[in-house]
C-alpha positions in Angstrom: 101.6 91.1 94.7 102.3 87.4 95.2 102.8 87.8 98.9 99.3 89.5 99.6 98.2 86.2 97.8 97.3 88.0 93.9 98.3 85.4 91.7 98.3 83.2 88.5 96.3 84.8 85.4 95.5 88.2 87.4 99.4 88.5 88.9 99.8 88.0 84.8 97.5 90.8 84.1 98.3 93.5 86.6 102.2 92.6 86.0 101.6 93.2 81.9 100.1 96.5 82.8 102.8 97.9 84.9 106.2 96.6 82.5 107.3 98.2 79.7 106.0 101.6 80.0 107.8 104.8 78.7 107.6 108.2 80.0 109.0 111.7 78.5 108.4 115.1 79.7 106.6 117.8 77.3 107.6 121.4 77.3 105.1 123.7 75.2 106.5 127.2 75.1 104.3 129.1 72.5 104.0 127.4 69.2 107.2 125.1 70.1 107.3 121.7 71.7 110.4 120.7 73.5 110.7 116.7 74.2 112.6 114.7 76.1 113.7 111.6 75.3 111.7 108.3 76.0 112.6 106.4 79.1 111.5 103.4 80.2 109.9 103.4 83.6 111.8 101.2 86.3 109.8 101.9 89.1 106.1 103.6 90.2 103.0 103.4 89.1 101.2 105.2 85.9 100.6 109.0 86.5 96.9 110.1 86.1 96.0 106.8 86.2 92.5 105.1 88.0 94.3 102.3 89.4 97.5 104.3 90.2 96.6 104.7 93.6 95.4 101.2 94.7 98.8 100.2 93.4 100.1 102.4 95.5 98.6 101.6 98.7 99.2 97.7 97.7 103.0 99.0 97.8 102.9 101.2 100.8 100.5 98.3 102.8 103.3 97.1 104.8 104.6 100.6 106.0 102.6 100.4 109.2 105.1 97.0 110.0 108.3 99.4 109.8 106.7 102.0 112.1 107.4 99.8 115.6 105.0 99.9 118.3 106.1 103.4 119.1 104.0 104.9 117.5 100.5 104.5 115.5 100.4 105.1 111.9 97.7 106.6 109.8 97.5 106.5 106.0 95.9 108.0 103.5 96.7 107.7 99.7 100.8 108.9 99.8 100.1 111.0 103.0 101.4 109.4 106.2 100.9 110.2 109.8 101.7 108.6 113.4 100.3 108.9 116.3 103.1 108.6 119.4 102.1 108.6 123.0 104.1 108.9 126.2 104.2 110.8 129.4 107.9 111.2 130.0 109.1 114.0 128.1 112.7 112.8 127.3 111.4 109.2 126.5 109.0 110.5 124.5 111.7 112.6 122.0 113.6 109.6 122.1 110.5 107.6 120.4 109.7 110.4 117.9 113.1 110.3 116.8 113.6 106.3 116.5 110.4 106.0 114.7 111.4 109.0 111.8 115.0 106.8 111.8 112.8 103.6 110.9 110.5 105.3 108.9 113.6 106.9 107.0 115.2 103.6 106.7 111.4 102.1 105.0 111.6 104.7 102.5 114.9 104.3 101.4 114.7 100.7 100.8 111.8 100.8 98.9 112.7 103.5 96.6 110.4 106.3 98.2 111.4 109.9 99.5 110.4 110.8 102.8 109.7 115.1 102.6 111.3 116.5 105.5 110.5 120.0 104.3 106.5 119.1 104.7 107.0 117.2 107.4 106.1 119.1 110.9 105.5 117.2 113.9 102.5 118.4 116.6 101.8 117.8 120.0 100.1 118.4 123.2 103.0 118.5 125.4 103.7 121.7 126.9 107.2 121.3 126.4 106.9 121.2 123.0 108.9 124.0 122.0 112.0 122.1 123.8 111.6 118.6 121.7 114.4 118.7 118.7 113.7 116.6 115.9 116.6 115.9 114.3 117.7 113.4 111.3 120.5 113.6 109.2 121.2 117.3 110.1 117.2 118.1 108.5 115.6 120.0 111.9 112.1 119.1 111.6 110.1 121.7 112.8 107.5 122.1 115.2 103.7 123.9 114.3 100.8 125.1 116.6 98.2 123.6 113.5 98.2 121.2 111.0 95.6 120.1 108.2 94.7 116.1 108.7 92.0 115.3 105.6 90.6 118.6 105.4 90.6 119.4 109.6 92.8 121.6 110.9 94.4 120.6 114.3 95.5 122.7 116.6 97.9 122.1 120.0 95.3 122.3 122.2 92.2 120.5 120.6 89.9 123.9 120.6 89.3 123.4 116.6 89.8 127.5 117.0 91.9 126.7 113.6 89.4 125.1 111.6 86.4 127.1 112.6 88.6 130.3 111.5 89.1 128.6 108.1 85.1 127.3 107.7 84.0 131.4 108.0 85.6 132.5 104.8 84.3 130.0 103.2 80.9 130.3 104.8 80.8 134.0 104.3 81.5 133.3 100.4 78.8 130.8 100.8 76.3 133.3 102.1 77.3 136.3 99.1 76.2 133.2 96.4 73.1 132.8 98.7 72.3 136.5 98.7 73.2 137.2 95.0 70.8 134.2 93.8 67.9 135.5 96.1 66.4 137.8 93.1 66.5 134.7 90.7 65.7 131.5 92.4 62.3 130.6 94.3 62.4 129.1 97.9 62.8 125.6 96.9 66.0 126.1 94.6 67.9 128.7 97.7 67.2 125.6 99.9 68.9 123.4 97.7 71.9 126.5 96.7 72.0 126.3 101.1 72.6 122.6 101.0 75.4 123.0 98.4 77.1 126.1 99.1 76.7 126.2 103.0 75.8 122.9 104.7 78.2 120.7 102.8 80.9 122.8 104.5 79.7 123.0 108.1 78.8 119.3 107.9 82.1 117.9 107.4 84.5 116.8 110.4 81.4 118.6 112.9 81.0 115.6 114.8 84.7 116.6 116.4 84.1 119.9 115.8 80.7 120.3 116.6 81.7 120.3 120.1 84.1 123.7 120.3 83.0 127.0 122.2 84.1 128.9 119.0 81.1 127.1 117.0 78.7 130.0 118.0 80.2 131.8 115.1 79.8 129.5 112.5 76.0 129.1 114.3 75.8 133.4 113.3 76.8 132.4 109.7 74.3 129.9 109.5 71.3 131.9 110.8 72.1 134.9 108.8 71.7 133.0 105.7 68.3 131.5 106.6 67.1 135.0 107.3 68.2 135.7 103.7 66.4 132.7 102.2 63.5 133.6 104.1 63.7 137.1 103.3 63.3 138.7 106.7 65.7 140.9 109.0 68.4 140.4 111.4 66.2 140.3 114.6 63.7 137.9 113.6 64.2 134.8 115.2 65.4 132.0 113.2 63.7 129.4 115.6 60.1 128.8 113.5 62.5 129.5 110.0 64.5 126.7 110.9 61.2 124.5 111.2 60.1 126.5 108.0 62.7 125.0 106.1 63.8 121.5 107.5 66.7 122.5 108.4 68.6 121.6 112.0 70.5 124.2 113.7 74.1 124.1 114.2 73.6 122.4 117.8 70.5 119.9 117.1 73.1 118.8 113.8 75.6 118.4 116.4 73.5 116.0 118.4 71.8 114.3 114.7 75.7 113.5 114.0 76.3 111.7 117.2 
């Protein structure tokens, strides 16, 4: 805290916050507690706790320093990823591997644990499947997909992945829609759209917006208006659409950008 500048009475504060605390773990197995014993707390921030997390990131703020210029690093609450970029094949193992070495080497000195069983590395190259990422004997494996903040990214940028996860949950989406029709008058199914269905095709589209496969979230969508609206499955959803205020997929595509 005193080198990021925090000082004086408030270094005094935060710093009588974080000392003596004790911790023990609480086993309830039917009527009958079992207890640990009380430990003090040597290290780490307060579980459950609203300034946990900025206390964290205030720990973890240097990270990026350890990373080289290899690679670029992205973080996000105790979730860490890097970007690495380079067009010879060979070099560009060697790089993944010094910057997991330095990264290790972060960790280790400032009491963390670097996961290697959830760590998975993905890339573009097509000679992915012939990179081995090795550290201390742990093979870290390669995947065609990965979740980044609630997008799921694929090898080849197609967004195939996350458009296959958005229609169960858009298909759930439309059974609420359909089930509250009998109850709820035209201004409350807007609002059940808005909360059940928009708030999940609205997040991440302006990178997402842009994929072929988006035609089938663009079916999901119009089927539910035809249910709000109360009308079947060849009417065309252009004037419904204007009906309701609503944008279609593409012109929310275009309203993002």
């Amino acid at each position: 805290m005193e080198f990021y500048g925090i000082v004086g009475k408030a270094n005094t504060l935060i710093k009588s916050y974080l000392q003596n605390r004790y911790q023990r773990v609480q086993i309830k197995k039917d009527t009958i507690n079992h207890c640990s014993e009380w430990e003090l707390i040597t290290d780490g921030v307060p579980q459950v706790s609203i300034l946990g997390p900025l206390y964290f990131l205030l720990y973890i703020n240097d990270l990026p320093n350890a990373t080289s210029d290899l690679s670029t690093p992205i973080l996000f609450a105790d979730d860490t990823s890097l970007i690495i970029s380079n067009p010879n094949s060979s070099q560009f193992e060697k790089d993944i591997n010094t910057v997991i070495q330095t990264l290790h080497k972060w960790f280790h000195n400032n009491l963390l644990f670097l996961n290697f069983e959830k760590t998975r590395f993905l890339t573009k190259n097509t000679n992915a499947t012939k990179l081995h990422l090795i550290y201390n004997n742990i093979h870290i494996s390669n995947t065609e997909h990965s979740k980044f903040w609630g997008l799921m990214i694929n090898t080849g940028l197609s967004w195939k992945s996350h458009i296959d996860l958005l229609i169960p949950k858009l298909n759930t989406a439309t059974y609420v829609i359909r089930s509250l029709k009998q109850l709820l008058n035209l201004e409350t199914l807007k609002k059940a759209y808005f909360s059940f269905a928009h708030s999940i095709l609205s997040y991440g589209f302006i990178f997402w917006g842009i994929s072929n496969y988006n035609k089938n979230i663009f079916k999901i969508q119009k089927r539910i208006i035809r249910i709000i609206m109360n009308v079947d499955s060849r009417t065309s959803c252009c004037s419904l659409f204007k009906q309701m205020g609503i944008l279609p997929l593409q012109s929310q595509y275009i309203y993002s950008l």
